[in-house]
N, C-alpha and C positions, 0 to 999 in steps of 0.2 A: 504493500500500500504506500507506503514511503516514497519510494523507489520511483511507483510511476505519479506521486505530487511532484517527487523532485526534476522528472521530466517535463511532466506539463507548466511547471514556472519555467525550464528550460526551453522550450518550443514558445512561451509567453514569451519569455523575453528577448529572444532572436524575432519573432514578431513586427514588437515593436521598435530594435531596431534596425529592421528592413524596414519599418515605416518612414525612422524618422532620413534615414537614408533618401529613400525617396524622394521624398518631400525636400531635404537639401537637393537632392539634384534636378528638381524641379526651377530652382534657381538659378537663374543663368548670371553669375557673375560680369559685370561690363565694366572693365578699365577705361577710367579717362584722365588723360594729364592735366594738369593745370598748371601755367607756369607764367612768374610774374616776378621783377625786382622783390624779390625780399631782404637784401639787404641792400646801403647805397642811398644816395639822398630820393630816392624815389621808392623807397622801403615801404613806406606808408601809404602811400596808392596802391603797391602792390600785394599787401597784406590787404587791402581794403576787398581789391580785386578777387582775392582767394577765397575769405569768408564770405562771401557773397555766393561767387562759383559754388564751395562747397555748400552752405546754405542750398542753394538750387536740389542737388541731386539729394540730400539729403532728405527731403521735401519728395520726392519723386520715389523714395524710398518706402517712406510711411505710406504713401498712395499706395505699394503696390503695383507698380506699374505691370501690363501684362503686354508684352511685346515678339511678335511672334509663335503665340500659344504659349510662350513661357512668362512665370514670371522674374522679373527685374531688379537684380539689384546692383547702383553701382558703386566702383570703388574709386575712390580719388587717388592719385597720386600729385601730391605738391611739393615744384620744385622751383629751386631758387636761381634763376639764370642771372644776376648780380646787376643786370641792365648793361650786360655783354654781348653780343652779337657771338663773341665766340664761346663763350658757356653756353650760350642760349642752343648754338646748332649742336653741343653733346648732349647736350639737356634731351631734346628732339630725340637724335640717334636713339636717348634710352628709349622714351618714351615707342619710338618706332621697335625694337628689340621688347617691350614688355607686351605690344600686342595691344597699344591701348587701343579703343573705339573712336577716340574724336580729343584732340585739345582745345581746352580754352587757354588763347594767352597768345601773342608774350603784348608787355604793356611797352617797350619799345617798339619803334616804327623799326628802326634798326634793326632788332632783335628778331622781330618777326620777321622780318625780308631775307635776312640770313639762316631761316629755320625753316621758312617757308618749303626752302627746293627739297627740304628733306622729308619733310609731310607729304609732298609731290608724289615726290618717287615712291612710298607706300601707301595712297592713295586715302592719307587721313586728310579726315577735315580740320581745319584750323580759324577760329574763330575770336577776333583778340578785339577785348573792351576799348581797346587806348590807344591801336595802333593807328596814326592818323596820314600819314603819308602816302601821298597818292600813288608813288611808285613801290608800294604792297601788294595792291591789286590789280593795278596796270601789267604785272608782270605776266597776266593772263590766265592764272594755273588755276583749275577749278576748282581746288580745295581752299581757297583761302576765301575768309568772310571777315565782316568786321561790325557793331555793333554802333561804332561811332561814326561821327561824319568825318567824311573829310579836308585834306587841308583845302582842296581845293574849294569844297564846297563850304568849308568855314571861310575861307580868304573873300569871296565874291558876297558871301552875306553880310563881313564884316566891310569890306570896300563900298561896297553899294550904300553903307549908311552910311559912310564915313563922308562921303563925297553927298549924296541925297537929302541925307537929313539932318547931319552936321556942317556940309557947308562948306569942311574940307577943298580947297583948291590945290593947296604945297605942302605935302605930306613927308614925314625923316621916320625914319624904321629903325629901332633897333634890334640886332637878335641878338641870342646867347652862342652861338655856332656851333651850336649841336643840328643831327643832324633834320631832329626837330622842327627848330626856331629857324634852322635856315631855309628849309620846306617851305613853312605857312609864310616865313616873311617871304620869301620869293612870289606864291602864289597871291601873298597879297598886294605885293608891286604891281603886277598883271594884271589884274582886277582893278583895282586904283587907278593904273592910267585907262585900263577899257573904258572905265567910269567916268572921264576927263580931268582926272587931276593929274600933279606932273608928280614928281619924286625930288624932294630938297634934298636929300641926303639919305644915307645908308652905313650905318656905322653898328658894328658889333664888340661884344665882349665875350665872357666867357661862363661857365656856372659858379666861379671862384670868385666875381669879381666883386667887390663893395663899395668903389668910388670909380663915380662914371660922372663926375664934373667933365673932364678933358673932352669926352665925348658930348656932353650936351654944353660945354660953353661953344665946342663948334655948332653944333646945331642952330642954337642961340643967334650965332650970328647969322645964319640965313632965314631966320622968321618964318618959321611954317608958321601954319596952321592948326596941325595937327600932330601929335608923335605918336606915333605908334610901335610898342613893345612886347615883344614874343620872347618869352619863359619863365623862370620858377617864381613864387608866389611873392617871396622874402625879396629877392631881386628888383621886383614888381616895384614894391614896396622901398627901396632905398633908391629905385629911378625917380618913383613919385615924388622922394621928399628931398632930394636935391634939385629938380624943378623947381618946387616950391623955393627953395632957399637962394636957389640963383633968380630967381625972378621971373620965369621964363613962362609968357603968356600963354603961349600954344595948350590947345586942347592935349590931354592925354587920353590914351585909350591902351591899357593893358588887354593881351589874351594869356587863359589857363590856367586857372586853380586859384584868380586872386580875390575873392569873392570869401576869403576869412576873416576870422580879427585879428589873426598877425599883420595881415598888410593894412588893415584900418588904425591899427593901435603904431605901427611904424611909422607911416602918415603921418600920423597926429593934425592935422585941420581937415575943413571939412572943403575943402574945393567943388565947386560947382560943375569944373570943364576936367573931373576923373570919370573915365568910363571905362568898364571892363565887359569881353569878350568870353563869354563860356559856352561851349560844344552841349547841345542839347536844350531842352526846356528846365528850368527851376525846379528844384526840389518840391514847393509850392504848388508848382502847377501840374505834377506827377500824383493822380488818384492813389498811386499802393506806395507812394515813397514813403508817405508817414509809419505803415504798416511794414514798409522791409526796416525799416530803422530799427521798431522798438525789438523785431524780431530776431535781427543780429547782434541790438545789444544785448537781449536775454541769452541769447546763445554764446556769444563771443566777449560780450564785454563792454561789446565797442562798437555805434552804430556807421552809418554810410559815412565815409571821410571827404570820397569823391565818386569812385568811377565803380562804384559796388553794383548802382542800380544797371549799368551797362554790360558788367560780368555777370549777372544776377539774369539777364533778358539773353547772353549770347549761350547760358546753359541751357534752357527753356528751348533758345531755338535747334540746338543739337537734339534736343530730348524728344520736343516735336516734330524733328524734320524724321526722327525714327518711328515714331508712333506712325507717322504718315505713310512712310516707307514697311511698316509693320517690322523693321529689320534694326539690330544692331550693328552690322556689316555698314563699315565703311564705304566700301565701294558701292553697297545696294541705295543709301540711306542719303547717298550725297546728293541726288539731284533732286531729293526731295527738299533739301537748304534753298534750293530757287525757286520753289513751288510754295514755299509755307508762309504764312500771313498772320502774324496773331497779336493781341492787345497785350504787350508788357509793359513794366513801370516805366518804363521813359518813351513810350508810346505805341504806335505800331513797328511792329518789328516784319519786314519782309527787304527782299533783297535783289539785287540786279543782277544783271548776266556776270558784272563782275566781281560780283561779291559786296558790292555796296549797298549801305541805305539804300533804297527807292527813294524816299524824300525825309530829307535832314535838317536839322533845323537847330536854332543858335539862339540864344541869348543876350540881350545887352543890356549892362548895369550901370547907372551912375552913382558916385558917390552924394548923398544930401545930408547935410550936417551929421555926419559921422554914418551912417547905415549907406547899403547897397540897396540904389534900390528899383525893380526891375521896370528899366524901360520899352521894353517890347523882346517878342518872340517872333524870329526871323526863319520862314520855310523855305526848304528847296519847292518846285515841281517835281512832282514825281519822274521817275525817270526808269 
């Protein structure tokens, strides 16, 4: 009698675990990379970038996803390309050697263009919140997407006001000479004279630099209009308030991330003729940005910094162009990336033949006694 209990919990419990067997293998594991500056003065976009991304699948996890008759779940892998072009393409290689399904990333334009051919040639998708230079997706390759606008179509949005509604006639550009700043300010040149104004001058610095008298007492002396300055926020910020201290009339217009209160609090007055330049609609004006916030800071700590709601919509769109495709298969799943059309937190998200927005749209903020504050939402046409 013994003997055949102690078999039947034996036959019990092989059972159960041929069930629970099963049932894991019912689960179809999906690697996907994610890779962004995580260390480097651009650390904190790209950690923004990551919790966001992960945040996404995460999400997609608890749903349950059932893709292919199986269900879904996926795995993040996050890595730190340093905002190197050449870590970024080993970065890649692993990602292509681990088998993942789809990257989101990289937050440089550089970085991405340089990882690009390697996602190519194993027919991943690649899909990056931040990368804004036009020659990403010009390069023509079908795996490459991007969630933001771009420079081009940030440059003519921000020309067309600059010259239209500001007035702008004699325009001086300063970049950072990254490869960036020299991007958007080039496309903004182009766009500026399309527009009828001329170019006073073009002078650059660097991301180290702190004193740019030299460069704007020459400006100074050709009397623009208008200055307009391409990179980091702090930078922004120390052009703004040496303007102010040389005396120098000209309207300003900052682009890219200067919409904080470090660059308000470095300032310090409230200028009427400051206005800044940001890739997308307002936080404000985004129906779920209030709701990804409080949901990252419960999760992370730490809510949206900058470019979270853009990595947050470029996961979504991987996630859906697969449900569409009903495949996790890179090669099945990609051409459903040009087919897919859905409402994410920074608006409609669909895409063109070359991996661009369809229609992209900007920002423009001036300062008014100390706050930002938003003067209009500028769209492409779709395209």
């Amino acid at each position: 009698m013994l003997r055949r209990i102690v078999m039947t919990l034996t036959l019990l419990s092989m059972c159960v675990a041929l069930a629970h067997r099963a049932r894991a293998e019912d689960v179809k594991i999906v690697k996907i990379g994610v890779v962004a500056p995580l260390s480097g003065f651009s650390a904190s976009y790209g950690k923004d970038e990551e919790n966001a991304a992960r945040l996404a699948f995460e999400e997609a996890n608890a749903q349950g996803l059932v893709i292919g008759g199986q269900k879904i779940r996926f795995e993040v892998d996050g890595q730190d390309d340093a905002g190197d072009p050449k870590t970024a393409v080993l970065v890649a290689q692993r990602f292509v050697d681990e088998g993942v399904s789809g990257v989101i990333g990289h937050h440089n334009s550089g970085c991405s263009i340089a990882a690009s051919a390697v996602y190519r040639r194993a027919g991943i998708p690649q899909i990056s919140p931040a990368s804004s230079s036009p020659s990403y997706t010009a390069q023509g390759f079908e795996t490459t997407f991007r969630t933001i606008s771009n420079d081009d179509q940030m440059a003519v949005l921000a020309a067309n006001y600059s010259v239209r509604q500001l007035g702008a006639k004699r325009v001086a550009v300063i970049d950072d000479s990254t490869d960036y700043g020299t991007n958007l300010a080039t496309e903004y040149v182009k766009a500026v004279q399309n527009a009828g104004a001329k170019l006073a001058s073009w002078q650059y610095t660097t991301t180290k630099s702190i004193d740019f008298r030299a460069v704007l007492t020459t400006i100074k002396g050709l009397n623009p209009d208008l200055i307009f300055y391409v990179g980091q926020d702090i930078q922004a910020a120390g052009v703004a308030k040496q303007i102010h201290q040389l005396g120098i009339k000209a309207k300003y217009m900052g682009e890219g991330g200067f919409t904080n209160d470090t660059f308000l609090h470095l300032v310090g007055q409230s200028g009427q003729g400051m206005y800044s330049w940001e890739y997308g609609a307002p936080l404000g004006r985004m129906p779920r940005a209030a709701e990804l916030d409080a949901t990252m800071k419960a999760r992370f700590g730490t809510g949206i910094v900058q470019f979270a709601p853009l990595a947050y919509d470029a996961a979504w769109a991987m996630m859906n162009a697969m449900k569409k495709a009903d495949s996790t298969d890179p090669r099945t799943y990609l051409s459903s990336l040009h087919a897919i059309s859905f409402d994410g937190v920074t608006g409609t998200i669909a895409f063109n033949e070359q991996g661009d927005l369809k229609t992209a749209s900007a920002t423009l903020y001036q300062q008014q006694n100390g706050k930002w504050v938003v003067l209009g939402v500028e769209q492409t046409s779709p395209k």
